[in-house]
DRENZAMI-558666 format. One record per residue (C-alpha): x, y, z. Coordinates in nm, 3 decimals, always signed. Layout:
<atoms>
<atom X="X" Y="Y" Z="Z"/>
...
</atoms>
This chain:
<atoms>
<atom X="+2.325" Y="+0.942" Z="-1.743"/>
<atom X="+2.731" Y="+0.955" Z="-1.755"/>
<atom X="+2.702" Y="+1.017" Z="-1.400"/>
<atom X="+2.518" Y="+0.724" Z="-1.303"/>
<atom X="+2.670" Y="+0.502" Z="-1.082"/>
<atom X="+2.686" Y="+0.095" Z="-1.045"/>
<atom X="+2.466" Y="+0.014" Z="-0.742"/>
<atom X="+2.532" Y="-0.328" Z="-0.550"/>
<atom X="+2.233" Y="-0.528" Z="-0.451"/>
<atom X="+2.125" Y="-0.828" Z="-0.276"/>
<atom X="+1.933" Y="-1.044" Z="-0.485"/>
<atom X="+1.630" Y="-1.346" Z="-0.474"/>
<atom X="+1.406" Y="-1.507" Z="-0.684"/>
<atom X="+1.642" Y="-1.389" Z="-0.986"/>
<atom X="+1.565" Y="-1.738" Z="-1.172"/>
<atom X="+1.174" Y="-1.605" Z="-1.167"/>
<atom X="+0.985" Y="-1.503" Z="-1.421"/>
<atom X="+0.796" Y="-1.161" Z="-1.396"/>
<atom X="+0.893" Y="-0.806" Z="-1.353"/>
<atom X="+1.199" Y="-0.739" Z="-1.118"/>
<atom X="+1.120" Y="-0.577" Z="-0.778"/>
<atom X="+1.384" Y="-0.301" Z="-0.678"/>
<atom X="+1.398" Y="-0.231" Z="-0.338"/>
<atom X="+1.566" Y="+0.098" Z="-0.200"/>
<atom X="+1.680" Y="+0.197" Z="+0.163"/>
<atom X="+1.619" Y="+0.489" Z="+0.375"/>
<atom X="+1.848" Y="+0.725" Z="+0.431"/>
<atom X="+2.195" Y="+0.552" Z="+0.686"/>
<atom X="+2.055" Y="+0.230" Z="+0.585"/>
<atom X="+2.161" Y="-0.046" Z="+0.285"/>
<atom X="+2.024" Y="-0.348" Z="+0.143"/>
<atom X="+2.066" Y="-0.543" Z="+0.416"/>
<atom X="+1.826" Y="-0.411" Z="+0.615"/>
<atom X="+1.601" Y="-0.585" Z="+0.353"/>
<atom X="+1.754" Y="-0.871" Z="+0.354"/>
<atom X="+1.531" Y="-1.078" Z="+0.587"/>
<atom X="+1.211" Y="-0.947" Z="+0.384"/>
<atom X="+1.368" Y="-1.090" Z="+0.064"/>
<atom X="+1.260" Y="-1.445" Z="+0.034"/>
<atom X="+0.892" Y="-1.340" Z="+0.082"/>
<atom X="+0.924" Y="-1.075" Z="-0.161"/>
<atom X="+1.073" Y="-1.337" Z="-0.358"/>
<atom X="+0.819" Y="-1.586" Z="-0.405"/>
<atom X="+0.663" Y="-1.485" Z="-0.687"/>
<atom X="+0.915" Y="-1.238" Z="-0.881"/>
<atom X="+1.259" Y="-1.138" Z="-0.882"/>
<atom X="+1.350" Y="-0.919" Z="-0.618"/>
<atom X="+1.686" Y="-0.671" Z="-0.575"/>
<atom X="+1.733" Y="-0.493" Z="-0.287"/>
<atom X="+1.986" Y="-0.174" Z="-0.375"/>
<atom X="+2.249" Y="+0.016" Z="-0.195"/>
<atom X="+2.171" Y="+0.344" Z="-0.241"/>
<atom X="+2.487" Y="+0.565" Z="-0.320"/>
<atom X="+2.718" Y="+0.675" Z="-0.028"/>
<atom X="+2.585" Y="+0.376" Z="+0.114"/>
<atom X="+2.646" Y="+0.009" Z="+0.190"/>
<atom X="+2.900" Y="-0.121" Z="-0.061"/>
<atom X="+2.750" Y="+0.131" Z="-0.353"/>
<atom X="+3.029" Y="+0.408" Z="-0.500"/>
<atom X="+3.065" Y="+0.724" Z="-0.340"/>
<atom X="+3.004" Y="+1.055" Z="-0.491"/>
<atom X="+2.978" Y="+1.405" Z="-0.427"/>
<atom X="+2.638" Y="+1.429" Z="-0.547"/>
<atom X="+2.359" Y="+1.329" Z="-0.368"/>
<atom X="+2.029" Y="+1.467" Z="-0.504"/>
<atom X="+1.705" Y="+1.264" Z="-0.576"/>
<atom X="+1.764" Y="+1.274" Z="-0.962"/>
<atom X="+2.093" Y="+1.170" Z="-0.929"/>
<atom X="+1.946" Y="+0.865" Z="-0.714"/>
<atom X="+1.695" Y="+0.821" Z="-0.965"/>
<atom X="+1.958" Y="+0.802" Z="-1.261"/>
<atom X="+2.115" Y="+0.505" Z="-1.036"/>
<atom X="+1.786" Y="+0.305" Z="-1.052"/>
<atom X="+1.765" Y="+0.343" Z="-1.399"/>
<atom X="+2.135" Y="+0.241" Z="-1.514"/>
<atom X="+2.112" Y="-0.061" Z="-1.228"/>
<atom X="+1.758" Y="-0.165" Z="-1.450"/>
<atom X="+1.984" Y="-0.086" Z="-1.790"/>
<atom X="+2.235" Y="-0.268" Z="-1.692"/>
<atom X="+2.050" Y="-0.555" Z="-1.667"/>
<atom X="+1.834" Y="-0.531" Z="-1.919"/>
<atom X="+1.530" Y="-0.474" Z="-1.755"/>
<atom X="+1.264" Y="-0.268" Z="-1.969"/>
<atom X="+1.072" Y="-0.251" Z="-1.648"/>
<atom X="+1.059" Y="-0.259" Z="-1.283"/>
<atom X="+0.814" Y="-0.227" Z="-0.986"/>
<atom X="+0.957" Y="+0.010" Z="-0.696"/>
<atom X="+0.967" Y="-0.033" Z="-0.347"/>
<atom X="+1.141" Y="+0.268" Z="-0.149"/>
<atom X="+1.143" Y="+0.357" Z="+0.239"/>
<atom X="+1.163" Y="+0.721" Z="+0.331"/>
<atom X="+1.493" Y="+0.868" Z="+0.139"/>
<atom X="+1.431" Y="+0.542" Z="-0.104"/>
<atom X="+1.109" Y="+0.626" Z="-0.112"/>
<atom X="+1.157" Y="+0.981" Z="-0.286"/>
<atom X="+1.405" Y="+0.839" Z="-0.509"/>
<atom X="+1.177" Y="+0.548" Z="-0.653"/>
<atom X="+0.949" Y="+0.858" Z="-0.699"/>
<atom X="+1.180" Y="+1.101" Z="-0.832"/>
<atom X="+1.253" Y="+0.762" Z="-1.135"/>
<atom X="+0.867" Y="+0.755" Z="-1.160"/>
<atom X="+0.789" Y="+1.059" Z="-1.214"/>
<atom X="+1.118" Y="+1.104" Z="-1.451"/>
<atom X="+1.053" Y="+0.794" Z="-1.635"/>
<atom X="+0.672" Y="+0.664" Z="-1.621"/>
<atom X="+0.747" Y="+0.452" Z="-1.876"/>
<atom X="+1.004" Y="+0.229" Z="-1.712"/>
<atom X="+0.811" Y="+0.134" Z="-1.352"/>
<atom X="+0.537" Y="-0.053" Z="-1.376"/>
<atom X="+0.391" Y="-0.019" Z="-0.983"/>
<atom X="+0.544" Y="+0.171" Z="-0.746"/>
<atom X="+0.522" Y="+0.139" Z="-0.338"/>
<atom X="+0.647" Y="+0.415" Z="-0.162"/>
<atom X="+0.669" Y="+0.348" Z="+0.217"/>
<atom X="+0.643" Y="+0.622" Z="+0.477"/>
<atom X="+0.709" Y="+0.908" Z="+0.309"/>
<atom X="+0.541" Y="+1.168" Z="+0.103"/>
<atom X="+0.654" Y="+1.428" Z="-0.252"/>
<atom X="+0.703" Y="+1.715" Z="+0.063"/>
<atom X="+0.968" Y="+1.909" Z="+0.215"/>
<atom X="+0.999" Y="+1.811" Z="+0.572"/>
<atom X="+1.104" Y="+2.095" Z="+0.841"/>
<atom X="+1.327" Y="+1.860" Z="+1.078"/>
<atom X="+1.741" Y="+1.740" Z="+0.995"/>
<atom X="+1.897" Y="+1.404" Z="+1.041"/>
<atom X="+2.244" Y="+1.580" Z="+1.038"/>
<atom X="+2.263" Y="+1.548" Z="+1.459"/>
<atom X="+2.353" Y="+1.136" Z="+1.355"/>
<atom X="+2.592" Y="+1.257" Z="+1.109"/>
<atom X="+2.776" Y="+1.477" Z="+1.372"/>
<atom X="+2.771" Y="+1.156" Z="+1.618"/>
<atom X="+2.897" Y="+0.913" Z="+1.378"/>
<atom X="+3.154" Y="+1.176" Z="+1.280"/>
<atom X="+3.224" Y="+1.240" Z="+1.642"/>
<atom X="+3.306" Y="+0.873" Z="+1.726"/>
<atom X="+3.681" Y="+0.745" Z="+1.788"/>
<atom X="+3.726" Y="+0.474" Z="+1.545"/>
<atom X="+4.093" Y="+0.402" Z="+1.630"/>
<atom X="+4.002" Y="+0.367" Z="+2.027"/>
<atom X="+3.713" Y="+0.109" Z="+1.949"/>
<atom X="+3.828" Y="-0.198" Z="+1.915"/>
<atom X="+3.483" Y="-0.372" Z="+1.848"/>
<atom X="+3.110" Y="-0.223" Z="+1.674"/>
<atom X="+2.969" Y="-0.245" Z="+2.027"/>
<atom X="+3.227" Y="+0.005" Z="+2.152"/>
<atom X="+3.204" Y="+0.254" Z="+1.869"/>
<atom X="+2.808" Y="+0.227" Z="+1.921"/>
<atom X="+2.863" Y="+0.258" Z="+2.299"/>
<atom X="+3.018" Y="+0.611" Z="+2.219"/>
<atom X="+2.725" Y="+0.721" Z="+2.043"/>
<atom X="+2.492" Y="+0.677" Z="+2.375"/>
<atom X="+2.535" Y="+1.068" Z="+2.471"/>
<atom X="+2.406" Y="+1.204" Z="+2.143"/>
<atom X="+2.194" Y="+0.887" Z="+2.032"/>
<atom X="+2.037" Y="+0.732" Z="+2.352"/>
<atom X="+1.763" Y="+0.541" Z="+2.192"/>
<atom X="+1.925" Y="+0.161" Z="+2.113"/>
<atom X="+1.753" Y="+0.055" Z="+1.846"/>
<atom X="+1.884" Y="+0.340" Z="+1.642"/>
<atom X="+2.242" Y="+0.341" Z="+1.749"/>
<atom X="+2.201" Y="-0.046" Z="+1.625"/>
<atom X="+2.084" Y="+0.084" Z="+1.322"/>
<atom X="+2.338" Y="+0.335" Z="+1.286"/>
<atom X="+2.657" Y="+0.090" Z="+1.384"/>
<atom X="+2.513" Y="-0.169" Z="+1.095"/>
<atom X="+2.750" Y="+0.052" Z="+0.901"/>
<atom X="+3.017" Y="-0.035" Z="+1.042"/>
<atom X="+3.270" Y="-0.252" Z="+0.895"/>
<atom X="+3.617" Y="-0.428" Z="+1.035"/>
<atom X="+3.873" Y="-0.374" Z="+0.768"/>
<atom X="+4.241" Y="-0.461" Z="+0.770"/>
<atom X="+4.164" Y="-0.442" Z="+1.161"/>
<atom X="+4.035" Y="-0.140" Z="+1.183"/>
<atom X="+3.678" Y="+0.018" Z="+1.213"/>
<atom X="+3.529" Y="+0.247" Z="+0.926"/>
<atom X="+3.165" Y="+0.417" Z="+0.832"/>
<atom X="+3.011" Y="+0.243" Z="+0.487"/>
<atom X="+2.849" Y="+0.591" Z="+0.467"/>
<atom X="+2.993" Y="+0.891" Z="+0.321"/>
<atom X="+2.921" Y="+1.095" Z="+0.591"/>
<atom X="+3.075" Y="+1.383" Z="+0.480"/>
<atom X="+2.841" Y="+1.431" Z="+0.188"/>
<atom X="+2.541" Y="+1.330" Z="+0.388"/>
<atom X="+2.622" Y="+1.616" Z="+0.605"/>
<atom X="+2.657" Y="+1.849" Z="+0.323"/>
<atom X="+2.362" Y="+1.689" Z="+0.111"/>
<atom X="+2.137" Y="+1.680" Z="+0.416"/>
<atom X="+1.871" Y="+2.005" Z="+0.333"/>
<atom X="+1.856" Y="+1.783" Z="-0.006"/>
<atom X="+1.725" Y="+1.476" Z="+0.139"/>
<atom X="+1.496" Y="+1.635" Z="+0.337"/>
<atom X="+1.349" Y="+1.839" Z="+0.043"/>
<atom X="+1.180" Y="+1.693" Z="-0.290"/>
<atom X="+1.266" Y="+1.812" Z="-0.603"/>
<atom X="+1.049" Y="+2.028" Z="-0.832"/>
<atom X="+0.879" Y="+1.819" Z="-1.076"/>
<atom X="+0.674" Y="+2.079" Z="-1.240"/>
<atom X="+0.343" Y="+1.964" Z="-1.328"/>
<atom X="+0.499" Y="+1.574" Z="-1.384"/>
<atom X="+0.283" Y="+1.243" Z="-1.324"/>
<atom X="+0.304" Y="+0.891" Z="-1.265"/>
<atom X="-0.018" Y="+0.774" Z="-1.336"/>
<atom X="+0.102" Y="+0.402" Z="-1.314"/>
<atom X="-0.067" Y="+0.212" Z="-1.003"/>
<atom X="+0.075" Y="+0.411" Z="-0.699"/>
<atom X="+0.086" Y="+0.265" Z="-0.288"/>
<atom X="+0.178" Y="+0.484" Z="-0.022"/>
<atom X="+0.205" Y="+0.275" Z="+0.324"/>
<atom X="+0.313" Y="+0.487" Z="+0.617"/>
<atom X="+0.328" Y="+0.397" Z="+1.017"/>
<atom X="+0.044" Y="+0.575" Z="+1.176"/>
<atom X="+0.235" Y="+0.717" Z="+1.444"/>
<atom X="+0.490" Y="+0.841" Z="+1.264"/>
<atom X="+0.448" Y="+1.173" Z="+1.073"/>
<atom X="+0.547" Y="+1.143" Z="+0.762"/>
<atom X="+0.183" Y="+1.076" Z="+0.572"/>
<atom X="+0.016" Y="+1.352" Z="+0.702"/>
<atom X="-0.329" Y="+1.390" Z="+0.595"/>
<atom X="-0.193" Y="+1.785" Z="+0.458"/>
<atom X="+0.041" Y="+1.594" Z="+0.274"/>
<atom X="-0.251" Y="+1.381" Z="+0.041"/>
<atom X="-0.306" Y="+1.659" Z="-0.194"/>
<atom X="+0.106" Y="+1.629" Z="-0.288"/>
<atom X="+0.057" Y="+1.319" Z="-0.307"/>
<atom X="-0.225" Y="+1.263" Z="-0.590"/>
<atom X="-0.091" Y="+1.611" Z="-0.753"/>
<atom X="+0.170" Y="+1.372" Z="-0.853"/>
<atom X="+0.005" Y="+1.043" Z="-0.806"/>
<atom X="-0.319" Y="+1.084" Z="-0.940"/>
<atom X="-0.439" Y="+0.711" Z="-0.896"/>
<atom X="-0.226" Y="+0.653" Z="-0.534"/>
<atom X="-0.351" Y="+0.475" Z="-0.274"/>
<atom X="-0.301" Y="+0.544" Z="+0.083"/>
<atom X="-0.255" Y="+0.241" Z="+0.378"/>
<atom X="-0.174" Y="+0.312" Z="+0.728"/>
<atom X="-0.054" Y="+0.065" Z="+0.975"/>
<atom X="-0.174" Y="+0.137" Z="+1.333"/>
<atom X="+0.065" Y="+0.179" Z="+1.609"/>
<atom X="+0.335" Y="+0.188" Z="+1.401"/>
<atom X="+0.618" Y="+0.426" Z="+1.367"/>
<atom X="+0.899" Y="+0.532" Z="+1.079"/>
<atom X="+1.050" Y="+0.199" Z="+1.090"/>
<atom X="+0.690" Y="+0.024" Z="+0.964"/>
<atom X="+0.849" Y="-0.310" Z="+0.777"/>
<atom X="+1.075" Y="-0.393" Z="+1.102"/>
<atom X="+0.813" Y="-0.309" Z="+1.369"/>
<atom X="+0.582" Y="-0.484" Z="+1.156"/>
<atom X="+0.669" Y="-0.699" Z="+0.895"/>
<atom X="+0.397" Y="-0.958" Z="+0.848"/>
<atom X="+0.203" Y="-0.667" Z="+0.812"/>
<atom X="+0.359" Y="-0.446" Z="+0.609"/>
<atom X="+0.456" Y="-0.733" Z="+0.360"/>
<atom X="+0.093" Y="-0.868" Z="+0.350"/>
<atom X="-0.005" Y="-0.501" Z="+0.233"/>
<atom X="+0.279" Y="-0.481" Z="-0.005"/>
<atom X="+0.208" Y="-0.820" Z="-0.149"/>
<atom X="-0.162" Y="-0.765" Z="-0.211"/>
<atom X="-0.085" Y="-0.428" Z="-0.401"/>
<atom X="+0.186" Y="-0.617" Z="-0.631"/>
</atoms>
């Protein structure tokens, strides 16, 4: 656990009683893409939404691996004193509030994995690392001109918005929040799961994916209850990747009902 690293977080709810709610980010995102689901989440428990290293304001490293992830989660709960925690993860947070699970059963006490499945997927996010990389930082003067250079290689808006939300002004000049370098390098990692042997996580188990995206794939099930025998499965209709921003009310009333 030496390697473990001190994760930043937004927080709600913390005077609460009940079991702390960690909340991890997909893969270029960082706790404040949560931040608007907070105060629901917060209503009834204390809720922490993490930056995910190499992301947001979290240290960088030159490992990024799923048990390294999941070593994060469990120093941010140690920290803190938490003897506990219920996980909610999106896509690369998703395998890392897995990869703790299935490491340490003892420590989660329900577990919501969203859009994503224990699998190796075939396709590469790298092609947004090469376009972030690619951008002129020096000859933007604003966010909206750095994402304006990524139009060529990223033509769909919403996710150059996403992508530029890592952008930050500082001492007058643009940088990334990400570590895109290690990203780049890390990148047949994150799109693999580790090994886990024969491990389980027989704690109570949601998967909630977007039905039109294709990441819980009805080929992926038997993965799934291999390592989550008691998991159950929820898909929203008409919904993509993105499931708790496309549709939040219900994505949060399905979350909410589970916890």
């Amino acid at each position: 656990m030496t390697d473990a690293l001190a994760l930043t977080s937004l927080e709600a709810g913390t005077d609460r009683p009940g079991t702390p709610l960690l909340v991890m980010h997909g893969l270029f995102g960082s706790a404040r893409n949560w931040q608007g689901h907070l105060k629901k989440l917060a209503e009834r428990r204390p809720v922490y939404a993490l930056d995910m290293r190499n992301h947001g304001g979290s240290p960088w490293s030159d490992v990024m691996t799923y048990p390294a992830m999941a070593a994060d989660i469990l120093r941010f709960m140690d920290d803190r004193g938490f003897a506990r925690a219920q996980l909610l993860g999106h896509s690369m947070g998703g395998k890392a509030a897995m990869a703790c699970a299935l490491a340490h059963p003892d420590r989660v006490e329900k577990l919501v994995v969203a859009d994503i499945s224990p699998v190796s997927y075939g396709h590469s996010h790298a092609n947004y690392v090469a376009a972030m990389k690619a951008v002129d930082l020096d000859a933007a003067g604003r966010r909206a001109e750095a994402e304006a250079q990524l139009t060529p290689a990223v033509p769909e808006a919403g996710i150059r918005g996403f992508l530029g939300q890592n952008l930050v002004t500082e001492d007058g000049k643009l940088r990334w929040r990400l570590n895109l370098d290690v990203l780049d390098r890390a990148m047949d990692d994150l799109v693999d799961f580790p090994d886990f042997g024969g491990a389980t996580y027989g704690g109570p188990t949601l998967f909630v994916g977007g039905a039109k995206a294709t990441y819980i794939l009805p080929e992926y099930h038997d993965a799934i209850r291999r390592h989550f025998p008691t998991a159950e499965i929820e898909m929203i209709p008409d919904t993509g990747h993105w499931l708790h921003a496309e549709k939040p009310v219900e994505f949060l009333g399905i979350v909410e009902r589970f916890l």
